[in-house]
C-alpha positions in Angstrom: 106.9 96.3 83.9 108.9 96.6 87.0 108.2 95.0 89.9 109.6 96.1 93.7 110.1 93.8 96.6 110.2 96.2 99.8 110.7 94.1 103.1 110.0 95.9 106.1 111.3 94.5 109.9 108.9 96.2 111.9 109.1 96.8 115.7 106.5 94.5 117.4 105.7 97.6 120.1 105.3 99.7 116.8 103.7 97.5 114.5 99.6 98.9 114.7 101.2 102.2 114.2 102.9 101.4 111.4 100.1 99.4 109.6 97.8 103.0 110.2 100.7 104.7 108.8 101.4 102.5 105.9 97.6 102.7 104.3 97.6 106.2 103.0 100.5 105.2 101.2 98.8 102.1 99.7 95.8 103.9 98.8 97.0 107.1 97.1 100.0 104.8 95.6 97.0 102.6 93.9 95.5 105.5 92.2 98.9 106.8 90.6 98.5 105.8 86.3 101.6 103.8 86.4 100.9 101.9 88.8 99.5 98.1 88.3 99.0 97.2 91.9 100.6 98.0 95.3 100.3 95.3 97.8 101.6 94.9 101.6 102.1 91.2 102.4 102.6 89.7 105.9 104.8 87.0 106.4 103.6 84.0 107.9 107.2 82.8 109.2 108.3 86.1 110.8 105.4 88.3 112.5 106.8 91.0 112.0 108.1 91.1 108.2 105.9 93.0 105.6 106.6 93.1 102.3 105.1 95.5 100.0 105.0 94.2 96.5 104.9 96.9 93.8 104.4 96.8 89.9 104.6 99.3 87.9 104.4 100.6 84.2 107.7 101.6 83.5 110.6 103.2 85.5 108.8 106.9 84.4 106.1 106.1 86.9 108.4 104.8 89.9 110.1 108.3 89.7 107.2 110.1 89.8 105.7 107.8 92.8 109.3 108.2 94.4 108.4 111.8 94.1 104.9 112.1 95.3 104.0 113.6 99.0 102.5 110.0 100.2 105.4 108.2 99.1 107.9 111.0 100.7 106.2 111.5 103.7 105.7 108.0 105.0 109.9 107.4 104.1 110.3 109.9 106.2 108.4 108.2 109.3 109.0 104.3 107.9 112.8 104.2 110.3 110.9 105.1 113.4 108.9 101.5 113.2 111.7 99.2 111.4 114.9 97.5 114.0 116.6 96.7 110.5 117.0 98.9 107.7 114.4 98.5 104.2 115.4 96.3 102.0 114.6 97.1 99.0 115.2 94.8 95.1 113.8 95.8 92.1 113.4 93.1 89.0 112.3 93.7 85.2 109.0 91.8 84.9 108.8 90.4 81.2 105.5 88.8 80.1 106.2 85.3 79.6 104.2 82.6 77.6 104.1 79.0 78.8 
């Protein structure tokens, strides 16, 4: 599995636009078969931080998400609603047994 922390510093006077612009995204990103879940978090320190928490299957299905219309399209728009650039980590999720 991988797993993708994107943070998002949204502009307070943009920030209803972006969560409209941001759902389309979440929803057809859902439906793609490699993914195992898509998630936008809000932080509860900094209003205006989001972070979208992604898993997926294998690095196969993020290039074919970082491909897809809903995923281009809304890069395309995301700078218009940020003041800091994305910041995006990726990590290698390993099952672990405790």
């Amino acid at each position: 599995m991988i797993i993708i922390h994107a943070s998002f510093h949204v502009n307070p006077a943009k920030q209803d636009e972006f969560l409209t612009e941001v759902q389309p995204l979440i929803a057809a990103s859902r439906k793609e078969s490699g993914n195992v879940s898509y998630i936008l978090y809000k932080d509860t320190e900094n209003d205006h931080i989001y972070t979208m928490v992604e898993v997926w299957k294998d690095a196969q299905a993020i290039a074919i998400h970082n491909q897809s219309s809903h995923f281009t399209e809304f890069v395309g728009k995301a700078n218009e609603f940020l003041t800091a650039p994305l910041d995006v980590k990726s990590f290698d999720g390993q099952p672990v047994t405790l």
